[in-house]
C-alpha positions as CSV (number, residue, x, y, z in Angstrom):
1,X,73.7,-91.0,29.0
2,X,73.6,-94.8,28.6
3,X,76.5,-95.7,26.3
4,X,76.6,-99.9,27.0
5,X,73.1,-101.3,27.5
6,X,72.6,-104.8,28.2
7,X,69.8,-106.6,27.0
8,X,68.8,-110.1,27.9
9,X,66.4,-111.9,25.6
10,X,65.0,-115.9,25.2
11,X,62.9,-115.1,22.2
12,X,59.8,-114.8,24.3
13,X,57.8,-111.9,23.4
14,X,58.7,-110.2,26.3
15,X,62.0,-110.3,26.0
16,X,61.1,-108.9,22.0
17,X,59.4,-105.9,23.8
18,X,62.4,-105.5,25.8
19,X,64.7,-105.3,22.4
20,X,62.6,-103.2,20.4
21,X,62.6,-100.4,23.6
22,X,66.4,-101.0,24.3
23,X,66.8,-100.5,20.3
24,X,64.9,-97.1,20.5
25,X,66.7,-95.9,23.8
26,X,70.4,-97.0,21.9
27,X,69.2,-95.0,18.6
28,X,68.4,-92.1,20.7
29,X,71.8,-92.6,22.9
30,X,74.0,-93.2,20.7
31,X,74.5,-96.6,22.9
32,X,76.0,-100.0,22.1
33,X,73.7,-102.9,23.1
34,X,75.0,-106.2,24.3
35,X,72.6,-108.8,23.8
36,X,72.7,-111.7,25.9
37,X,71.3,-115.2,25.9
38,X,71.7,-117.7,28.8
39,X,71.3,-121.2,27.9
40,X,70.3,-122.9,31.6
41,X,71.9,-126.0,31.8
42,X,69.4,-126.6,34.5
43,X,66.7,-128.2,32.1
44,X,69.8,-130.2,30.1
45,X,70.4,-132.1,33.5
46,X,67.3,-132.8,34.5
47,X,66.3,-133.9,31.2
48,X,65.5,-137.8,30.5
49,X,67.3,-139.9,28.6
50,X,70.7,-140.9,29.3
51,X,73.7,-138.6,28.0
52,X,73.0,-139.0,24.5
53,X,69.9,-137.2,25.2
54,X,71.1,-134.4,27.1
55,X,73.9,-133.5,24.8
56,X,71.7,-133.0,21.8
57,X,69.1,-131.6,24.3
58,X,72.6,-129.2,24.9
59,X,73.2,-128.2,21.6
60,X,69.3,-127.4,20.6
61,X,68.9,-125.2,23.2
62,X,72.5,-123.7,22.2
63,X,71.9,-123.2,18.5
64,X,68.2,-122.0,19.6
65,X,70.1,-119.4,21.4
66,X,72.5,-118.3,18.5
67,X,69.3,-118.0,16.6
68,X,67.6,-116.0,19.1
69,X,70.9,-113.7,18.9
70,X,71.6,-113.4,15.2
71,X,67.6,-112.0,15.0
72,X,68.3,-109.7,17.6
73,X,71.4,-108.4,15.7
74,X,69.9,-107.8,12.9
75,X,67.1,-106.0,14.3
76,X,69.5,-103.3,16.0
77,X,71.4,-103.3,12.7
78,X,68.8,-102.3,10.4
79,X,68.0,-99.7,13.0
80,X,71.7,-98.7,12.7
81,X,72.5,-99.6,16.2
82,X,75.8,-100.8,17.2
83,X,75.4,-104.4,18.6
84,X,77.2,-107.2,19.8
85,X,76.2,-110.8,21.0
86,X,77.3,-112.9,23.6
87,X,75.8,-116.8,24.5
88,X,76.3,-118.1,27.9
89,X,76.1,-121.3,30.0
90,X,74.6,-121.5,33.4
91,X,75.1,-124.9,34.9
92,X,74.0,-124.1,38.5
93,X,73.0,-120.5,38.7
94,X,69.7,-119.0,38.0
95,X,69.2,-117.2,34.6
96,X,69.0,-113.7,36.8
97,X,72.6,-114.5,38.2
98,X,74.1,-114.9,35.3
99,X,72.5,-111.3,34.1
100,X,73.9,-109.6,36.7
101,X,76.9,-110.9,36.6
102,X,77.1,-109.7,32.7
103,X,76.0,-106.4,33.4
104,X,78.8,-106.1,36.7
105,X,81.6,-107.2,34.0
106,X,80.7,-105.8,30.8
107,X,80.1,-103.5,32.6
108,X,76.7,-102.1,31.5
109,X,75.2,-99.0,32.1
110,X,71.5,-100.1,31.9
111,X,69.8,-103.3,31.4
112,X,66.4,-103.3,29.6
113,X,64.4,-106.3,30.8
114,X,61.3,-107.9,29.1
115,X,59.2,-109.1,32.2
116,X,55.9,-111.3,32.0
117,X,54.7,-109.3,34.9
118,X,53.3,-112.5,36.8
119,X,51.9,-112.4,40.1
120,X,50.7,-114.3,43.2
121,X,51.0,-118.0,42.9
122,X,52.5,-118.1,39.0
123,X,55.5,-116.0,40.0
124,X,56.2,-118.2,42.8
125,X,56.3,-121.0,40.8
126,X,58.0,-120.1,37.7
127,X,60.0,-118.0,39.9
128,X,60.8,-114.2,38.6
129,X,64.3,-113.6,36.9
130,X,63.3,-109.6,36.7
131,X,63.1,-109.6,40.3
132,X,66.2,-111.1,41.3
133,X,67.9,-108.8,38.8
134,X,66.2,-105.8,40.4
135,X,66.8,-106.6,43.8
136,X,70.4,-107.5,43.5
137,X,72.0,-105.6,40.1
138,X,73.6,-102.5,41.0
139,X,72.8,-101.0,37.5
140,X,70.2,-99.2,36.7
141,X,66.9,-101.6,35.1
142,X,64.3,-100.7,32.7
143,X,61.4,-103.5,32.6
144,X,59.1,-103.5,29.6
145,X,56.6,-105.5,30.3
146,X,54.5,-108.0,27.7
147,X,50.7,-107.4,26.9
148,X,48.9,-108.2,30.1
149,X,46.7,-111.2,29.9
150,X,43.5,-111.1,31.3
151,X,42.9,-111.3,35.1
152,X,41.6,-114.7,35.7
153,X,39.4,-116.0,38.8
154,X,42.5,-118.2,39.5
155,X,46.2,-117.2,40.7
């Protein structure tokens, strides 16, 4: 049985896929879910623009975030799943670090992953947060993947 369940979501529709089956595993469990949002501080300092800039860029992507969150709650709750919320900052580490890290000290039983299911040269390039989290989380994972596209004649 799964009793914590951590679920990372950005708001993508992935990561809404991802909820919505980590909702119906909880309901079915009996589970708590933790729902996570990393804000990646990355993109804040390599953004353009003085300081100014990048603290407002900051606190977008932060209150984005809370957004993203509050949704998320309030999905599980009207599903009468037990949920709880948690924001987190990433200056240096990749989003996939800092979801392993969660699931290590929460600790969580499962994670359910949303995953755009990119391949070849696309997945090299926006690199793969699902995969690092596979590879390296010592809890089990549950990817739900997003509706694939079609294939195209170009990577």
């Amino acid at each position: 049985m799964y009793e914590k369940i951590l679920v990372p979501i950005d708001g993508s529709e992935a990561s809404l896929l991802g909820l919505r089956e980590a909702i119906r595993l909880a309901k079915n469990q009996q589970s708590t879910l933790r729902l996570l949002h990393v804000v990646h501080e990355f993109l804040v300092a390599a953004g353009y623009g003085g300081v100014d800039y990048a603290n407002q860029l900051r606190k977008d992507l932060r209150e984005r975030g809370e957004k993203i969150l509050k949704d998320a709650a309030a999905n599980a709750r009207q599903e009468q799943v037990e949920s709880e919320t948690r924001l987190v900052d990433t200056p240096a580490g990749s989003v996939g670090e800092m979801i392993v890290e969660e699931a290590s000290s929460w600790p969580a039983d499962l994670i359910v992953l949303g995953t755009h299911g990119r391949r070849g040269v696309r997945r090299l390039v926006m690199g793969s947060d699902a995969e690092y989290v596979v590879r390296t989380t010592p809890v089990p994972v549950l990817l739900v993947r997003a509706a694939v596209a079609p294939r195209s004649s170009t990577p």
